[in-house]
N, C-alpha and C positions, 0 to 999 in steps of 0.2 A: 908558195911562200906564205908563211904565218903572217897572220894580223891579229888586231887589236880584237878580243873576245865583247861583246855588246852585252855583256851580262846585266841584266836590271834595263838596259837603257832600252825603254817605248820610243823614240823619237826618231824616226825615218831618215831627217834629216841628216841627224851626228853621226848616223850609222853610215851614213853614204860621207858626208864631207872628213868623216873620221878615218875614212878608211878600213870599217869594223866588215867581219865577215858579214855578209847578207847573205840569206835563201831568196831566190827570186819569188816573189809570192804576185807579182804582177798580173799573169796572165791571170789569175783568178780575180785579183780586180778588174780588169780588162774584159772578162765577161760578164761581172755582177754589173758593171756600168752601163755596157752595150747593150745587152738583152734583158734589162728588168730595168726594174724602177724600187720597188720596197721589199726588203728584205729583213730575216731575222737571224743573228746564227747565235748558238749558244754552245762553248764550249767549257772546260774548268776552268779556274785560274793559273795564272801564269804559263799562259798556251800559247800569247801572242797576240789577243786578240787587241789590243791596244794597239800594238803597233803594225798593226793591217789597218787598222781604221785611221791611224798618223796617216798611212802608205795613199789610203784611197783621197785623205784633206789636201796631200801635196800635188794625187794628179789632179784632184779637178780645180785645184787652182791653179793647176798650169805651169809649175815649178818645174820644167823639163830639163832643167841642168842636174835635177838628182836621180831620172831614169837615163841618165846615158849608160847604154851598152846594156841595159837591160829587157826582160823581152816585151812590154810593152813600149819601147822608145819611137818604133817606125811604124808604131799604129794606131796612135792617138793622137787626136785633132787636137795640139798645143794653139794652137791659135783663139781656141774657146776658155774661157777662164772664170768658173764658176765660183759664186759665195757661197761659203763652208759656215754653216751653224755647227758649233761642235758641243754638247750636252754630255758630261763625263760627271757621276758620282761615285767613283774612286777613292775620291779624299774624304775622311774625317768618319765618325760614324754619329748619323742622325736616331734620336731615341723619343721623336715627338714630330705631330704634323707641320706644329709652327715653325719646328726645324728644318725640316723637307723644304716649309714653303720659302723660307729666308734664304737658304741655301738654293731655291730655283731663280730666288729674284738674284741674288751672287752670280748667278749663271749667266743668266739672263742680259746682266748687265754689262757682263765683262763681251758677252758678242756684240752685244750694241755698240760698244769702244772699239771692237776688233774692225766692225763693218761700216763705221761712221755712219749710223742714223740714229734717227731719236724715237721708236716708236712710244705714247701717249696712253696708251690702256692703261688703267692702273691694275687689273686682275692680271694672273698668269696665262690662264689659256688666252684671254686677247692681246696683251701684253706680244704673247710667242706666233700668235695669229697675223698682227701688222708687222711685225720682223722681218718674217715670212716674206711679204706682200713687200713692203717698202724693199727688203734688198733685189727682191726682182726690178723693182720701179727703180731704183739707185743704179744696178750693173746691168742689166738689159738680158739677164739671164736667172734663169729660175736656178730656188737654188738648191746646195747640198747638205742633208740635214746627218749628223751622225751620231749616233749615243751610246758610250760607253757606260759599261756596269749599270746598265738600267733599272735591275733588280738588287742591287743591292741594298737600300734602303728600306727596302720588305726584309731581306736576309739577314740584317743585323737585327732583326727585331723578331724574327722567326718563333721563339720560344716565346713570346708574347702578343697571343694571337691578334687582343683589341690594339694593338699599335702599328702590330703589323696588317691590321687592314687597314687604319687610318693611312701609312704609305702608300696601300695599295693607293687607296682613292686618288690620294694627294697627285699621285703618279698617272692614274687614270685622265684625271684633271688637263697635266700637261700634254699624253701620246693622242688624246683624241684630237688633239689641233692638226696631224699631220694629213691627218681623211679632210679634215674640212677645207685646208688649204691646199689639195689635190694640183691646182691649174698653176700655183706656183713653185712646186717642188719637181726639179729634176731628177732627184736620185736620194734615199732614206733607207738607213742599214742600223737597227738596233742589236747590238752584244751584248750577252750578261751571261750567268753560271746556267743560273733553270730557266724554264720554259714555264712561263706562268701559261694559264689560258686563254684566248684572245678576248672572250666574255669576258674574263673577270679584268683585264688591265688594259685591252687596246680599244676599247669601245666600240667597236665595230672596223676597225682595222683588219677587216676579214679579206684584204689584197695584199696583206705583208705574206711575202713566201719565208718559207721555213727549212735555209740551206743547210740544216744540225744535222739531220740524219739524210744526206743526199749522197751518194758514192762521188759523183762529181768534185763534192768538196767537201771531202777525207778529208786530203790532206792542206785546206786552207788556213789553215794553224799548226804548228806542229812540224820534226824536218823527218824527210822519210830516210830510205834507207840509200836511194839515190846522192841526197844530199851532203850526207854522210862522204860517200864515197867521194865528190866532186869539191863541194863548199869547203868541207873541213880535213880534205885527206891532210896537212900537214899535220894536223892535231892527232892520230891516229897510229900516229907511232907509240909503239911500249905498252899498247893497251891492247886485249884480246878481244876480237871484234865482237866472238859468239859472248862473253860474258857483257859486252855492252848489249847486246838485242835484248838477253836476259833479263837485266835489270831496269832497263830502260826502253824498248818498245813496246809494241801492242795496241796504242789506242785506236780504235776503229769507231770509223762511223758510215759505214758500210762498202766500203771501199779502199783505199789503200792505207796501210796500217804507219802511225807516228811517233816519233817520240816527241815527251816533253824538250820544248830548249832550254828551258832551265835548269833542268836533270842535265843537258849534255854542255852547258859551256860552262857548269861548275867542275863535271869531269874532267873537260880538256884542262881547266884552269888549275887546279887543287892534283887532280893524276889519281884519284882516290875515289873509291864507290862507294859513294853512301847516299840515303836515302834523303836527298837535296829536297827536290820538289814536296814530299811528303811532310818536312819538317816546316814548313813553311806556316804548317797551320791547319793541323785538324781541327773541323769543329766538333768542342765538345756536344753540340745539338745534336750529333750525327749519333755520336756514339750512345747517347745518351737515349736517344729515340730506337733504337736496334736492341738496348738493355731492356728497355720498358716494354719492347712488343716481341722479346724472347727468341729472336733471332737464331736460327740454329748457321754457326758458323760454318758449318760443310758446304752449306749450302752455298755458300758463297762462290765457290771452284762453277759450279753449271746452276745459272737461275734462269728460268724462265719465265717468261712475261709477254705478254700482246704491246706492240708496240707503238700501242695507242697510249697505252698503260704508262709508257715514258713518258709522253709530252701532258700528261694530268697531274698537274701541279698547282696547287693552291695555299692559300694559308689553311683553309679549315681541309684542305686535302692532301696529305703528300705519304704517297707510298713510297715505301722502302727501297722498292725498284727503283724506281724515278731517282728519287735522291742519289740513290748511290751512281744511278750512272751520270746523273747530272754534274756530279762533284767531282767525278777522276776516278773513283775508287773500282768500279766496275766498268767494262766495255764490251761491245758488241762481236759474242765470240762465234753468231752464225745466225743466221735467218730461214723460217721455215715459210712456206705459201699456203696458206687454207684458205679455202673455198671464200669464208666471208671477213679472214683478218692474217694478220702476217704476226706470228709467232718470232719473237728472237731472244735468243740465248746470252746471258751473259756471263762474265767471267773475268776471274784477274787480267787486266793488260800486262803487268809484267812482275819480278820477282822483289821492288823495291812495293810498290802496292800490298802486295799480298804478305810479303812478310811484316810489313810497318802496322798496317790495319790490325792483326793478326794481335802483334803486340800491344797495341794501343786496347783492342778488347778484351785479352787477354789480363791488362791491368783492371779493367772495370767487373769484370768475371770474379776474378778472384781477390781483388780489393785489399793489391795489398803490393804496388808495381817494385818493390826492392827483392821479395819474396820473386818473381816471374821474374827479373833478371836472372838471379842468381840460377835457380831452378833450369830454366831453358839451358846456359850455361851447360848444368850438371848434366841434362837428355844428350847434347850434342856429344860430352867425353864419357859417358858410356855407351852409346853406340857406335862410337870410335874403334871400343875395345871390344866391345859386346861383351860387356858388364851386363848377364841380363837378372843375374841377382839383384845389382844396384837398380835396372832398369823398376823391377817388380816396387822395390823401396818407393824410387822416385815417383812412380804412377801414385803409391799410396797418399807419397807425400804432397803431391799436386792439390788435392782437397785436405785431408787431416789439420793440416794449417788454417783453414779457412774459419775464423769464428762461428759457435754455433749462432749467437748473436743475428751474424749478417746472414747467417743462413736462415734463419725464419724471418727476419726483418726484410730481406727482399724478395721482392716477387722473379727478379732472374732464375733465383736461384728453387723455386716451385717449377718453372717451366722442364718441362719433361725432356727436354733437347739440351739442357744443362752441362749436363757429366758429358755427353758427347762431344761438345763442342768443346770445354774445358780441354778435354785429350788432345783431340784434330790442333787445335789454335796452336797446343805448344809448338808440334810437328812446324805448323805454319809460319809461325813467328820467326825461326829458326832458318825461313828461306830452303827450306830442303825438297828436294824433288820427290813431292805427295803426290798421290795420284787413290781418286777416290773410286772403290770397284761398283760400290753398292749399296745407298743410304735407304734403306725402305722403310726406315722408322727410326723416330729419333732419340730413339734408345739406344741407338749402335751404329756403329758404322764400320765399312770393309774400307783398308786403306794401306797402297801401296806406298813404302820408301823406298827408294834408290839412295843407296849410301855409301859411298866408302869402297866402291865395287862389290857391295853386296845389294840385294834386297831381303826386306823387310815387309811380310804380308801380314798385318795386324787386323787381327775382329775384335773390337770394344763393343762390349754390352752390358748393359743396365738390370742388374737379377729381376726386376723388380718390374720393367717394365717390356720386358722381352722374356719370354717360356725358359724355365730352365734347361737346362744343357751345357756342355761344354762346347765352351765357344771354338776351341782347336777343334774341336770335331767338323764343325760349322766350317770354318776354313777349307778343311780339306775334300767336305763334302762339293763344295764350289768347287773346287779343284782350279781354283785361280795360281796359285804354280805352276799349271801346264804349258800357259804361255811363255811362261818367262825361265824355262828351263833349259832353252837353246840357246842363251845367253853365256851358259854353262858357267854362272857365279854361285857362291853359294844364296840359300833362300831359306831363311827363314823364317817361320810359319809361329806367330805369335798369339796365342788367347788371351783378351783380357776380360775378366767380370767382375764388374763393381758394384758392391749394394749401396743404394743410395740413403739406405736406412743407417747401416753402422757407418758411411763414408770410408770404407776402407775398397781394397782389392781385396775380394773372395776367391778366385780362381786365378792363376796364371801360369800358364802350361807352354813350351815349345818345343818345336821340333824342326831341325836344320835338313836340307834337301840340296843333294848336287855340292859342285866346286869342290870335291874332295872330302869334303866336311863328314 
């Protein structure tokens, strides 16, 4: 029977007295409660992680009229009823320390109203220290500390490094009270997007465990594919299940793979695929930071990284790796074991990521987002027809538009993975099934389309920065058609070489294989 879609709604409660669908996500509170004490998880936004933390404030206050018939209801001790400190900076955006701190005493205050005490300190960390202590001495029970979006007060400040270490601090200030009030605290679970470092933000909070990348808890945000099946089968009519996994599964955190819920109850709700979750809010710091250290977009399909390398996050530090998988944009597509570290792969989680990203860089690339509308447009209905005349035009026309201006005023556009990536991103933007053979410089790239019932085997190369030769030669020397010959579609074998000196296409050569053709 359909219900009510919980779209936007954090609050445990509404969602239960509402009668809105729920995913049961108990049993993982149910264990972060039972078998630990402080934990950390860091997922993107709009993954849920608000309302897991409503979910864990209603059990351990004991409100067991809203787990009935859920799977924690007949194994939690309702009898015990813990004070919930809840620390959420979510709202508003702070661009100064004395903001942070005004905004901590707001906080601060509004629990002392919530828990009926009056603690006396006038600084913050004592202030949060007697809190602590008096609601133990008030309810007879140590209590429950929880903090949502903890990092975000660094993150709206991010592009401004001395401010955003002044949050850092101001933040450090507050989390180190949680160590010092050890003998009062039952249970302490901080959320937010990245993983700063425990040095730089938790002060020595080196017993907060770190459930982000644990297979156990995949899927503690986020609904799998089970859920799909069960929570929401009435929703699932008219819609084709494979183009939903598509578009909207994938995220991993080493274990069973999720979709966003905000991607799937704008689906059920609207009946229409579109790239929900993504519009919500790129940051421009993101794309901005990926322009300025020359990013080669291919790369994006298979990165590799030590995955020590994710959780090294700072103000004066933040690699690209990190970021992107901290944010949503990339996920964990496989893990490898070496002797002294663990190697893992990322990669698009699904086809609204990849193609939304694709476009979003694609506008900063080429500087000019009406121009890459249109343009993508035009690749998709010539390879419709296999226009490959039009096709040679369009390639030309991809840069020829580009001012020379912005061409020597930006340093993007020097980086030698340029023209490569220009190419790839359109393919990408376009959500088409790319599949990358062989990037061994980033001059060129080998890359397979699946189209239309056909393929499409494309070698892009840079004259300039790759040995002359014809790039169709190069193709066929690979002999990457071989595989894909039992398919018995047609195959065509595509050259492209671009000088980056005139900006035009020099060479463009094909040759069709199989399917009649």
């Amino acid at each position: 029977m359909s219900k009510k879609l919980p779209i936007g709604i954090q609050t445990f409660r509404e969602i239960r007295e509402d009668d809105c669908y729920y995913v049961d996500k108990t049993a993982f509170a149910l264990k972060l409660a039972v078998e630990g004490k402080y934990y950390f998880l860091s997922r993107p936004r709009r993954f849920g992680k608000s309302l897991f933390l409503d979910t864990l404030a209603e059990l351990f206050a004991g409100n067991e009229v809203l787990f009935q018939g859920l799977y924690c209801h007949d194994k939690w001790d309702w009898t015990k009823q813990y004070p919930v400190i809840r620390i959420s900076f979510a709202e508003g955006v702070l661009q100064s320390r004395a903001d942070l701190d005004e905004k901590i005493g707001e906080i601060l205050d509004f629990n002392r109203k919530q828990l009926d005490i009056d603690p006396q300190q006038p600084s913050i960390s004592g202030n949060f220290s007697e809190m602590i202590r008096l609601v133990h001495q008030k309810y007879g029970q140590r209590a429950v500390v929880l903090i949502d979006e903890y990092d975000k007060p660094i993150l709206d400040n991010i592009t401004n490094p001395d401010i955003a270490r002044q949050m850092r601090d101001g933040l450090r200030n507050l989390y180190s009270v949680i160590k010092g009030q050890d003998a009062y605290i039952r249970f302490a679970l901080l959320t937010g997007v990245s993983k700063f470092s425990k040095v730089s933000l938790f002060s020595g909070l080196n017993n907060l465990q770190d459930i982000t990348v644990d297979k156990r808890y995949s899927a503690v945000c986020g609904y799998t594919e089970a859920d799909l099946d069960t929570v929401f089968a009435p929703e699932l009519q008219g819609l084709k299940r494979g183009k939903i996994r598509d578009w909207y599964n994938g995220y991993n955190w080493l274990g069973e793979a999720v979709y966003n819920p905000f991607d799937l109850l704008l689906l059920f709700d609207t009946r229409e695929f579109k790239p929900y979750w993504f519009e919500t809010g790129t940051p421009t710091f993101l794309v901005d930071l990926l322009m300025q250290r020359g990013f080669f977009t291919p790369d994006f399909e298979k990165l590799t990284a030590t995955e020590t390398l994710l959780s090294t996050f700072d103000v004066d530090h933040i690699a690209s790796e990190a970021l992107l998988f901290q944010t949503g944009y990339l996920t964990i597509a496989s893990t490898r074991n070496l002797p002294g570290m663990t190697q893992v792969t990322l990669g698009y989680p699904n086809l609204e990521v990849k193609a939304s990203l694709n476009g979003v860089l694609l506008q900063a690339l080429t500087n000019d987002p009406a121009r890459y509308g249109r343009q993508a447009g035009q690749l998709y209905d010539l390879l419709l027809v296999n226009d490959f005349e039009g096709l040679q035009n369009l390639f030309t026309a991809f840069y020829a538009g580009i001012p020379h201006d912005w061409y020597r005023n930006n340093p993007i556009a020097q980086y030698e993975g340029y023209y490569a990536s220009v190419f790839y991103s359109y393919f990408a933007a376009l959500g088409l099934n790319v599949t990358l053979e062989d990037s061994t410089n980033h001059g060129r790239i080998d890359m397979t389309v699946h189209f239309n019932g056909q393929i499409y085997l494309f070698e892009f190369k840079v004259v300039e920065l790759v040995p002359e030769g014809k790039a169709l030669k190069q193709l066929k020397d690979k002999n990457y058609a071989e595989k894909y010959k039992a398919e018995g579609v047609p195959i065509h074998l595509i050259g492209v070489e671009f000088s980056k000196e005139s900006r035009s296409v020099v060479g463009f050569d094909i040759e069709t294989l199989g399917g009649g053709a």
